[in-house]
N, C-alpha and C positions, 0 to 999 in steps of 0.2 A: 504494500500500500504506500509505504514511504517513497519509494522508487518513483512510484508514477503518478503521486501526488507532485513530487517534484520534478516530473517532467513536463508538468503541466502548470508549473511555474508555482507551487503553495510549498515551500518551506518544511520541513517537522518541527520548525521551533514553532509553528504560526498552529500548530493544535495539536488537543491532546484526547485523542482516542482511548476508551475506556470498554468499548465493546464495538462488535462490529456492525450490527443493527441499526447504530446511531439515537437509540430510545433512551441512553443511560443520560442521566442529571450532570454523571462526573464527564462524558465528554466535552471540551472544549473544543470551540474554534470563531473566527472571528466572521462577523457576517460578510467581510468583502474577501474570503476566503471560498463563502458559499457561492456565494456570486460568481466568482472566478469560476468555480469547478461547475455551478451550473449553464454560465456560458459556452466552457469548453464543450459539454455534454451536447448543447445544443447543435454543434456543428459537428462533431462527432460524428462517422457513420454510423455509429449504432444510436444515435441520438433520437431518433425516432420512436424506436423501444425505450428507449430513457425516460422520454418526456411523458408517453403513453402509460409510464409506471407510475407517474404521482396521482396524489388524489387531486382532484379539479372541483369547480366549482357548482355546485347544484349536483352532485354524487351522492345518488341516491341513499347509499348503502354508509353513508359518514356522518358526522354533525356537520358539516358541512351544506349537509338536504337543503336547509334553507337559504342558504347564504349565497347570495348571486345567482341566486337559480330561478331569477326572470327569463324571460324568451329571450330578449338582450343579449343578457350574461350567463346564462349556465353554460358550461365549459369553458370561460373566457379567461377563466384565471387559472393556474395548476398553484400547488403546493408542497412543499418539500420541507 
């Protein structure tokens, strides 16, 4: 993970990994880290399976159900 975090320009001193799920309280990292690695993801060839993995908006099966899930906006936002 260290390897290709920083081949993709994020540091190991820039976070600290505590599980690999990402659900634990003890990971750290900084949110223009997030950022980083979710821009990368998006131009990624597998970026398409990436982005199709977060929960999005107006998802049915989330708390999420109500939240932008106008005609509008449901699907118009992901989350990660």
């Amino acid at each position: 993970m260290q390897e290709t975090l920083a081949a993709w320009g994020i540091p190991p001193d820039r976070y600290v990994p505590v599980d690999g799920s990402g659900l634990s309280r003890g990971n750290r990292v900084a949110p223009a880290q997030v950022t980083r690695l979710l821009s990368f993801m998006y131009r990624h060839p597998a970026g398409g399976d990436y982005m199709r993995s977060l929960a999005y908006s107006g998802e049915p099966e989330l708390r999420w159900a109500r939240r932008l899930a106008g005609e509008l906006t449901a699907g118009s936002t992901l989350a990660k």
